[in-house]
N, C-alpha and C positions, 0 to 999 in steps of 0.2 A: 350172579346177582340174585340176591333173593324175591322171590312173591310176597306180594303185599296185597293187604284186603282195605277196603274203602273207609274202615274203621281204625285203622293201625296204622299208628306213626312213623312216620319211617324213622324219627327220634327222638325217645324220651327220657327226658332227664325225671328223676323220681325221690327226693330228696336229699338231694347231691348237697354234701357239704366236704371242703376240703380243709385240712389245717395243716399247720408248718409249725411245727413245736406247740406253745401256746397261742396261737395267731391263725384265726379263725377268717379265711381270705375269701370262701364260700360259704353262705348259709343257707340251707334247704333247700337249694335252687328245683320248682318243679318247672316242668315247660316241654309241651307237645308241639312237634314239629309237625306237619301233614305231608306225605308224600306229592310230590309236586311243587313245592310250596318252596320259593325263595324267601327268607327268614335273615333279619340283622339283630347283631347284639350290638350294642352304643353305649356309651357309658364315659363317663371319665377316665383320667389316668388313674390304676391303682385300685381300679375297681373289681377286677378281678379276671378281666376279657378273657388275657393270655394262658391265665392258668384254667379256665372252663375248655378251650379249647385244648390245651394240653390232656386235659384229663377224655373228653372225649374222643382224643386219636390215639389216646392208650401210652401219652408222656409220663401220666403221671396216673395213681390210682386215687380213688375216693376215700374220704374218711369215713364217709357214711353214704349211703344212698345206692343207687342203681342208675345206671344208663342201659338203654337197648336200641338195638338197631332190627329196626321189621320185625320188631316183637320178640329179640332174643337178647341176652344180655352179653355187654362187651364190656364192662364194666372189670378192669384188672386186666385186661388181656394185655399182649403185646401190639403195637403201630403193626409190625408184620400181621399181625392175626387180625385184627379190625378193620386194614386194608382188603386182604382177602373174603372178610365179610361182608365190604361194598359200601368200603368209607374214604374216602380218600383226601389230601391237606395240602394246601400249599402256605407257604409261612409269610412272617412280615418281612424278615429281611430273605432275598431271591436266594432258592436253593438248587444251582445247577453246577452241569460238570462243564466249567468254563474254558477247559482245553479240548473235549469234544466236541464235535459239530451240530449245527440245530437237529440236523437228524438223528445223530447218534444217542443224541437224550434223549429225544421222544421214542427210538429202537429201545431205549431199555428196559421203557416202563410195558413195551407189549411185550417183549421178551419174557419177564419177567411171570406177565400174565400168562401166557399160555404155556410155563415152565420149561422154555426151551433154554439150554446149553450154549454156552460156543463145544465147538471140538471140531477136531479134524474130518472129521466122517459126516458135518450140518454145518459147512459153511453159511455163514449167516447171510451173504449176497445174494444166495441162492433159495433162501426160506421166501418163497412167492408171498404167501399170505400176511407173515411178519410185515415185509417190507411195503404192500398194502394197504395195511391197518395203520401204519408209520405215514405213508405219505399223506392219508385220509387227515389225519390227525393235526401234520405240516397244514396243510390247506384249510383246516378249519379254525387254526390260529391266525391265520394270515402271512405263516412264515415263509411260502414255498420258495418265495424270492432266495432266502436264508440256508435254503437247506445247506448247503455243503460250509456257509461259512462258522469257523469257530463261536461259541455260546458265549466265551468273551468280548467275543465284538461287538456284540448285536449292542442297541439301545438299549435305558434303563424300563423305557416300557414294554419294547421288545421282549428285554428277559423276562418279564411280567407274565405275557403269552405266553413263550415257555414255559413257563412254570406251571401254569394253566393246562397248558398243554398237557403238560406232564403227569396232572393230576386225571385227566382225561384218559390215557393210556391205558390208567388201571382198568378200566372198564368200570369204576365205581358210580352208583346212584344217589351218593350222597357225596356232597360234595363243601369242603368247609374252607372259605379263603380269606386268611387273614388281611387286612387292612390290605385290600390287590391294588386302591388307585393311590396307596399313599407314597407321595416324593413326585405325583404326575403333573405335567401342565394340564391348564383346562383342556387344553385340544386333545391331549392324551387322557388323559380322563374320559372325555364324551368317547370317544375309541374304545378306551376298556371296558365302558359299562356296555356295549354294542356288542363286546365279545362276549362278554360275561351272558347278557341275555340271549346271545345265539346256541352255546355252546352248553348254557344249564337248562335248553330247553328239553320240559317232559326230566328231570332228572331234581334232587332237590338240593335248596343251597344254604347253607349257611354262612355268613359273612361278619366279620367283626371289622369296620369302616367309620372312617370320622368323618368324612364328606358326607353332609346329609342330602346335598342334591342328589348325589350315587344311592344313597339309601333311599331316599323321598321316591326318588324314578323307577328303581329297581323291583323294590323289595314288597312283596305281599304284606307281610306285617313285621314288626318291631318288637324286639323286648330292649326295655332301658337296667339295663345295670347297675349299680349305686352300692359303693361299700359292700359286694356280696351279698346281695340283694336284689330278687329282681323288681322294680319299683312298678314296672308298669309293660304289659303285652297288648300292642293294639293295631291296627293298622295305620299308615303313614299319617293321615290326617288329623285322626284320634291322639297319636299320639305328638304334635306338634301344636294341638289345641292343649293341651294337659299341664295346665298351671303347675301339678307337683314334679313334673320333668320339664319343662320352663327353669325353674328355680334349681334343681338338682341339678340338669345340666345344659339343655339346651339354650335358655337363656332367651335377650328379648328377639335375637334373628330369626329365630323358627316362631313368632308367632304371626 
């Protein structure tokens, strides 16, 4: 995990634009994160969410511009390398190993952190600290119930936690989750947004979410999105008063 100073973003975007042949799907995007600091992007379909977020876990590179992470630049690297620099993603549709067990997912993501092996000679039953850090992790998703059963079983907002979970393992301070309560009931909903602010506390979040309750409750402030563009950065309230993101997208329910 890197140090960061009171002045230093934990992420900045610096005139990020991306294109796909002639089709220019970002334009100049700047935007400072604050260390701490839960943060939502919103925006219409097609605006450009999925690929901002591609491009900051290292899916995709920029056409122009810079991103950095605690003041260094990740911009180009690989997902593998900008994990290790203390980024970490959970996506929109649920990515786990659904014939493993709740635990054995979350064992892979410390595994992984602390560079340990399987082999004959480090039975992994036996790695005290691993399995630890693995159970800390079960419990702070709410899975402990879950441990031993398969990843495919579990609920659709179950594998949610999971997944959460999983981004957790890394040990990463940054933390970016795509649309995490979408396909939820409300009850599940009011649930995840409860994890979400247990589990990103002191750590920072980014979230790309269409429930603006989830965003309104959650979120320190807001950037609105529009045609690759960001139209407007504010805090919840500010930006739910804001006639030109009314009309772009939020419409008459958010006033």
């Amino acid at each position: 995990m890197t140090a960061t100073t009171k002045d230093q973003p934990a992420l900045r975007l610096a005139g990020v634009t991306k294109s796909f042949g002639p089709i220019e799907v970002l334009q100049g995007l700047n935007l400072d994160i604050s260390p701490g600091e839960r943060h939502a992007v919103i925006g219409p379909n097609g605006a450009g969410k999925s690929t901002l977020f591609n491009l900051i876990s290292g899916m995709f590179e920029p056409s122009a511009g810079d991103i950095s992470l605690h003041g260094k630049s990740i911009a180009g690297l690989s997902p593998h390398r900008i994990n290790r620099a203390g980024l970490a993603r959970s996506f929109q549709i649920t990515n786990i190993f659904h014939r493993l067990s709740v635990f054995e997912n979350l064992r892979i993501g410390v595994l992984a952190r602390h560079g340990v092996r399987f082999g004959l000679f480090r039975p992994v039953a036996k790695m005290r600290m691993v399995n630890e850090e693995t159970a800390d992790v079960l419990a702070r998703v709410g899975l402990a119930s879950r441990r031993d059963d398969l990843a495919g079983d579990l609920s659709y907002s179950e594998q949610r936690a999971l997944e959460i979970g999983m981004t957790l393992t890394t040990g990463a301070d940054v933390i970016l989750l795509d649309e995490p309560t979408a396909g939820m009931s409300r009850e599940e909903t009011a649930q995840a947004v409860e994890l979400i602010r247990s589990v990103t506390e002191g750590k920072t979040l980014l979230m790309v979410e269409h429930d603006m309750s989830v965003v309104f409750s959650l979120c320190d402030r807001v950037s609105v999105l529009v045609y690759g563009n960001i139209l407007a950065t504010d805090i919840p309230k500010r930006i739910s008063e804001n006639h030109g993101v009314q009309e772009a997208y939020l419409g008459e329910e958010a006033a």
